[in-house]
Chimera marker file (.cmm) of the C-alpha trace (Angstrom):
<marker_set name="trace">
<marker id="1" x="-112.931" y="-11.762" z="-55.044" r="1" g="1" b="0" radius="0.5"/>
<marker id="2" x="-113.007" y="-12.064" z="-51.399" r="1" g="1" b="0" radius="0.5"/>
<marker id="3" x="-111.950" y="-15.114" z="-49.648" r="1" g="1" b="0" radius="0.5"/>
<marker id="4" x="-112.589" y="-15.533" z="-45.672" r="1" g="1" b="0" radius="0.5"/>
<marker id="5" x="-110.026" y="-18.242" z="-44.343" r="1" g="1" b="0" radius="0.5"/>
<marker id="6" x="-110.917" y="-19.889" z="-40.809" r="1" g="1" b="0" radius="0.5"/>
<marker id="7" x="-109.764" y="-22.807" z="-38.969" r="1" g="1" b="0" radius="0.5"/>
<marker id="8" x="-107.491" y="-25.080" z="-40.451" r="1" g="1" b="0" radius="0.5"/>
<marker id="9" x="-107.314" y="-22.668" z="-43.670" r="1" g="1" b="0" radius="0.5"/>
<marker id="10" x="-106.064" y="-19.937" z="-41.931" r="1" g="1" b="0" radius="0.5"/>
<marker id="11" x="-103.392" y="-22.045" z="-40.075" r="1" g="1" b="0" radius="0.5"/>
<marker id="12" x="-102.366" y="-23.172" z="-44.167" r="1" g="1" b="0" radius="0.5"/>
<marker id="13" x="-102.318" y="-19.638" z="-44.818" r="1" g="1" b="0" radius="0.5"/>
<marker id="14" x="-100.126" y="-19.077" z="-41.926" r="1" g="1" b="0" radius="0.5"/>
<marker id="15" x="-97.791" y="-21.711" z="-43.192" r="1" g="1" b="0" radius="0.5"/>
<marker id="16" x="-97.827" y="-20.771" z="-46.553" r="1" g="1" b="0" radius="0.5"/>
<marker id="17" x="-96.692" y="-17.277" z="-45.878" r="1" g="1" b="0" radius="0.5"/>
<marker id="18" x="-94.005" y="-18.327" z="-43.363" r="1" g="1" b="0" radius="0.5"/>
<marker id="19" x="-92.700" y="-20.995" z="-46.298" r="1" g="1" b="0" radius="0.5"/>
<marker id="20" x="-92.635" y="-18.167" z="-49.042" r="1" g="1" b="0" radius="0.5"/>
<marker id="21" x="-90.903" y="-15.615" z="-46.573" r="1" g="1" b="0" radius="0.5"/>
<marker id="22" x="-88.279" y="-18.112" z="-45.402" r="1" g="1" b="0" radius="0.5"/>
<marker id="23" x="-87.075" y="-19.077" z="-49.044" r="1" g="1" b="0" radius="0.5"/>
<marker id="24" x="-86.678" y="-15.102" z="-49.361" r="1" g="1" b="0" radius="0.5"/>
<marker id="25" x="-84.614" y="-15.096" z="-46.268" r="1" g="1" b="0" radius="0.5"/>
<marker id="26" x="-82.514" y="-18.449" z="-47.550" r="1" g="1" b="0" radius="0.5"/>
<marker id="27" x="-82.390" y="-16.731" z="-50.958" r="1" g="1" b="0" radius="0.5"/>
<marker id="28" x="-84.256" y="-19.171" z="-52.813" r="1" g="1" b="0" radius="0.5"/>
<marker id="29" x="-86.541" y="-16.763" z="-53.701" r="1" g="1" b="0" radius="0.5"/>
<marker id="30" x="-85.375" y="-13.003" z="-55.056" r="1" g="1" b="0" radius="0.5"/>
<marker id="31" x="-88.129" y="-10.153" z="-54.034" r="1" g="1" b="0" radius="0.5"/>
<marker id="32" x="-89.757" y="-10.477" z="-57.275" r="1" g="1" b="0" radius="0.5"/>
<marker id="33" x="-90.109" y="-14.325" z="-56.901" r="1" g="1" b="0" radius="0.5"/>
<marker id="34" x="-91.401" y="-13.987" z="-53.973" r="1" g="1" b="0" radius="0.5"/>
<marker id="35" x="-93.704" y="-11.285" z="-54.504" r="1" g="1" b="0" radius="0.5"/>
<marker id="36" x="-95.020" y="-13.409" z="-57.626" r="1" g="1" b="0" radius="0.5"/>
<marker id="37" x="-95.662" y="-16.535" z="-55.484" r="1" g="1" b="0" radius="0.5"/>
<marker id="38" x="-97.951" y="-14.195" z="-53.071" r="1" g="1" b="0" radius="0.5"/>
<marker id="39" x="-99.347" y="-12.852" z="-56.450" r="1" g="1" b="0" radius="0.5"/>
<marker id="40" x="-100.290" y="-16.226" z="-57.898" r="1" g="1" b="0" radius="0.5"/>
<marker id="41" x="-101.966" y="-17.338" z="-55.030" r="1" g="1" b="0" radius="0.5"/>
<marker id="42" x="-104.429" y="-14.971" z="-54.040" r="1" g="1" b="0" radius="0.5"/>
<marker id="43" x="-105.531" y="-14.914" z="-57.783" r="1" g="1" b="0" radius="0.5"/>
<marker id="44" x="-106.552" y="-18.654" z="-58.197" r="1" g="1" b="0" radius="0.5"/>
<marker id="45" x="-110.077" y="-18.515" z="-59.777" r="1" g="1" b="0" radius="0.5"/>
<marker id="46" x="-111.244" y="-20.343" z="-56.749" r="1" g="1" b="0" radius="0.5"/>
<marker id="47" x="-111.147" y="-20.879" z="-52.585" r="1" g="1" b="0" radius="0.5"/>
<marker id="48" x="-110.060" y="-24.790" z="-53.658" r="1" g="1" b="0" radius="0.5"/>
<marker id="49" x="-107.490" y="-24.219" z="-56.516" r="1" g="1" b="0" radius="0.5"/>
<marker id="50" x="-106.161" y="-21.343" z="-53.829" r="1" g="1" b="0" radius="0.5"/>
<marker id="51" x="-105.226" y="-23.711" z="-51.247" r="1" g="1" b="0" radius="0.5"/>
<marker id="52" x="-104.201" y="-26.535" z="-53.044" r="1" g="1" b="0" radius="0.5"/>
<marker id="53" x="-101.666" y="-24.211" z="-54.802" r="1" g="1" b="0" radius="0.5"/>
<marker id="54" x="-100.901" y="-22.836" z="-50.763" r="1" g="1" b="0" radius="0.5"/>
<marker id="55" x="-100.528" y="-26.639" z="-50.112" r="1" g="1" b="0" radius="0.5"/>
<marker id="56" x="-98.116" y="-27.445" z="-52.541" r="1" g="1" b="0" radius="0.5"/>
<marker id="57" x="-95.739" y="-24.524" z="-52.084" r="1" g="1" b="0" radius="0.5"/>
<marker id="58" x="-95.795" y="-25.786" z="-47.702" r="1" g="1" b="0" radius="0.5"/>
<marker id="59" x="-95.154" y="-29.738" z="-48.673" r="1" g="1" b="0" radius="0.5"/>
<marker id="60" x="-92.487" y="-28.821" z="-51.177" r="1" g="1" b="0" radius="0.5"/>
<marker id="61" x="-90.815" y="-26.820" z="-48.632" r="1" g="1" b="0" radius="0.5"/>
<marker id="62" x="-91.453" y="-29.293" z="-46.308" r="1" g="1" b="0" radius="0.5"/>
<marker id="63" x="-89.495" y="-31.663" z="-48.200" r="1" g="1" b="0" radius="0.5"/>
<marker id="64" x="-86.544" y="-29.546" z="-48.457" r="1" g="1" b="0" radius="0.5"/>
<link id1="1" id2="2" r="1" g="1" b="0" radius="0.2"/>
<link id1="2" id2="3" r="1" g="1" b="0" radius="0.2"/>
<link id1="3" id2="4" r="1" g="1" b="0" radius="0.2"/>
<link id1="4" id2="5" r="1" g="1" b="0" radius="0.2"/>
<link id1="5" id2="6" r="1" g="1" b="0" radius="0.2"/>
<link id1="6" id2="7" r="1" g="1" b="0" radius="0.2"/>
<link id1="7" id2="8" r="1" g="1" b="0" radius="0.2"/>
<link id1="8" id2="9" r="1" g="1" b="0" radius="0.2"/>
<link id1="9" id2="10" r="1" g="1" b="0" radius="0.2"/>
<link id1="10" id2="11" r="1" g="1" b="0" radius="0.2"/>
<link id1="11" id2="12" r="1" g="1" b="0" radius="0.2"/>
<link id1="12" id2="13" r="1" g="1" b="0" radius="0.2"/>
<link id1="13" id2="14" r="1" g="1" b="0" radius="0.2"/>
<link id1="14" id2="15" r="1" g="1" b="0" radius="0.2"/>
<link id1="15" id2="16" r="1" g="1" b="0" radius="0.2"/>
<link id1="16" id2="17" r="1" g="1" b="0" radius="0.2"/>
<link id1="17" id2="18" r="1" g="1" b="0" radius="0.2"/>
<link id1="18" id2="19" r="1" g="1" b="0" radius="0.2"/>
<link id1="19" id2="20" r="1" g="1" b="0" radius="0.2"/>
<link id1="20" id2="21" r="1" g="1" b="0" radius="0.2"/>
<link id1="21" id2="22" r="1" g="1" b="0" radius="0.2"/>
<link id1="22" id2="23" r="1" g="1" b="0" radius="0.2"/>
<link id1="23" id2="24" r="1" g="1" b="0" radius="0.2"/>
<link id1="24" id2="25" r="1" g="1" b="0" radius="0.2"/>
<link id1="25" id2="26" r="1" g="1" b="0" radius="0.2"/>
<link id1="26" id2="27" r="1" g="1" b="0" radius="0.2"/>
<link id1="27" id2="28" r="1" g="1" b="0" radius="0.2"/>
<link id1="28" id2="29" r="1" g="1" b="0" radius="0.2"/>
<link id1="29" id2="30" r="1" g="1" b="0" radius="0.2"/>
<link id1="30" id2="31" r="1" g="1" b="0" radius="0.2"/>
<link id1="31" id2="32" r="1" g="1" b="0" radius="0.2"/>
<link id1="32" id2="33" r="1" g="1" b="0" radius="0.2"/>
<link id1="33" id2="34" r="1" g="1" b="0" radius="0.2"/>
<link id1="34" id2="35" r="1" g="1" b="0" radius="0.2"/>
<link id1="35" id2="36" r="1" g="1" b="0" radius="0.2"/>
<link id1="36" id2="37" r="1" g="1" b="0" radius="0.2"/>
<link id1="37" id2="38" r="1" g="1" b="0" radius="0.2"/>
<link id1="38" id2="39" r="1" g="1" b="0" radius="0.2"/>
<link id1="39" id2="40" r="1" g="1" b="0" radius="0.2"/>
<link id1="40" id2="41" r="1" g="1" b="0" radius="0.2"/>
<link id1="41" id2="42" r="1" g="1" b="0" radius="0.2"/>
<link id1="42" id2="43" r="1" g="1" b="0" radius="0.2"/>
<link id1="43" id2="44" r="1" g="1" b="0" radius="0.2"/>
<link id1="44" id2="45" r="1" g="1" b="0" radius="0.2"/>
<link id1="45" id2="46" r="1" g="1" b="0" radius="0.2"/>
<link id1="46" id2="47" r="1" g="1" b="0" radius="0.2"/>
<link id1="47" id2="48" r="1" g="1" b="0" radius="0.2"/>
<link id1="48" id2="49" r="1" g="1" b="0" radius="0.2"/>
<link id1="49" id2="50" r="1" g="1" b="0" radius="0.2"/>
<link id1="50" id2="51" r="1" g="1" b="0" radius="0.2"/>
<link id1="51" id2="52" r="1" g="1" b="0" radius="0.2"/>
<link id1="52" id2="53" r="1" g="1" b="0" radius="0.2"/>
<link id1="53" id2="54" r="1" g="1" b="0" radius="0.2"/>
<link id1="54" id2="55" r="1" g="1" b="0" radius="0.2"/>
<link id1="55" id2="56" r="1" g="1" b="0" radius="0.2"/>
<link id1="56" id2="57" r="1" g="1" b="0" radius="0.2"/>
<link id1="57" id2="58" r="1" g="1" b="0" radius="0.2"/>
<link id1="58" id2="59" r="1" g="1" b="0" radius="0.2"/>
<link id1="59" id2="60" r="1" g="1" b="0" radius="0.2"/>
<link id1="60" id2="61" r="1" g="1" b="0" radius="0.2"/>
<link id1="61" id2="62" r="1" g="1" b="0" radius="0.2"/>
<link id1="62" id2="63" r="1" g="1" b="0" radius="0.2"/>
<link id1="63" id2="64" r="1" g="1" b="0" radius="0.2"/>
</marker_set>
């Protein structure tokens, strides 16, 4: 599967990353957690399931 990410897409990306690497850093997240969270995204069957799952992981850290 190959998924190109542009525009406001790539900025969720960007967040999502940032959100999953912070809650590593604040030890919310162990390496394995985190590594599975990367995992699970980037193997949604498809581009809209992908980013809604990316867009629930930013507002829930949003939240905190």
């Amino acid at each position: 599967m190959h998924q190109n990410l542009t525009g406001p897409d790539r900025v969720l990306l960007d967040r999502y990353i940032e959100s999953v690497l912070l809650r590593f850093s604040d030890g919310k997240y162990n390496l394995m957690e985190a590594t599975q969270e990367l995992g699970q995204a980037f193997t949604q069957a498809s581009r809209e399931e992908m980013l809604t799952h990316m867009l629930g992981v930013v507002e829930a850290g949003d939240d905190a």
